[in-house]
C-alpha positions in Angstrom: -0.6 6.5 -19.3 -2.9 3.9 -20.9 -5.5 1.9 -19.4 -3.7 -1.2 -19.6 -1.1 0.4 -17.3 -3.5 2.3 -14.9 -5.2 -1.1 -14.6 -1.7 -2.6 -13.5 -0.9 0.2 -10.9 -4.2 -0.7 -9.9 -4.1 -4.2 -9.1 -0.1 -3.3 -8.1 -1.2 -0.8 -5.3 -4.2 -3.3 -4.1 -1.9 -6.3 -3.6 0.6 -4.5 -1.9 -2.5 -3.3 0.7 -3.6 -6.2 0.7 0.1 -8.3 1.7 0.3 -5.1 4.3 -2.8 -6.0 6.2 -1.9 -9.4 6.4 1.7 -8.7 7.6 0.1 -6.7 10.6 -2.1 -9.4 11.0 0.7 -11.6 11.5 2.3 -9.2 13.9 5.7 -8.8 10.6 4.9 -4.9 11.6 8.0 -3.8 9.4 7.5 -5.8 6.6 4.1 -4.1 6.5 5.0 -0.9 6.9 7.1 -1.2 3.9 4.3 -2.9 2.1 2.0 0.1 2.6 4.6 2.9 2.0 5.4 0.8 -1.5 1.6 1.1 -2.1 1.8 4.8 -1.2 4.2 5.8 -3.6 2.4 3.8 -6.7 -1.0 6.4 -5.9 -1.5 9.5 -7.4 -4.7 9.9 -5.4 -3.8 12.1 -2.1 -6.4 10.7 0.2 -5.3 7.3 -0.6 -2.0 7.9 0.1 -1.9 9.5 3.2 -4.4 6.4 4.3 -1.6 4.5 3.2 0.9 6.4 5.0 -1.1 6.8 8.1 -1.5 2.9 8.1 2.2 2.2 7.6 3.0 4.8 10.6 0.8 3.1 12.9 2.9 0.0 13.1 4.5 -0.5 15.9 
């Protein structure tokens, strides 16, 4: 994968965070957890993506 395209997924993965905090925020709790499970599945990094995970499971 070329930097280009990792710089994508990056900025991919951080707006989906991003519109999943705000969606909790807002109190749209499953439009969030989708939000952070879409970010978890763009990761290849473990720890991030069971942060992810673990953020999307705590909505209610």
């Amino acid at each position: 994968m070329g930097v280009a395209a990792l710089t994508c997924a990056n900025e991919a993965r951080a707006k989906l965070r991003v519109r999943g905090d705000l969606l909790a925020r807002l109190g749209r709790t499953a439009q969030a957890r989708a939000e952070f499970e879409r970010a978890a599945s763009l990761t290849r990094n473990e720890r991030e993506r069971e942060l992810l995970l673990r953020r999307a499971a705590e909505q209610p």
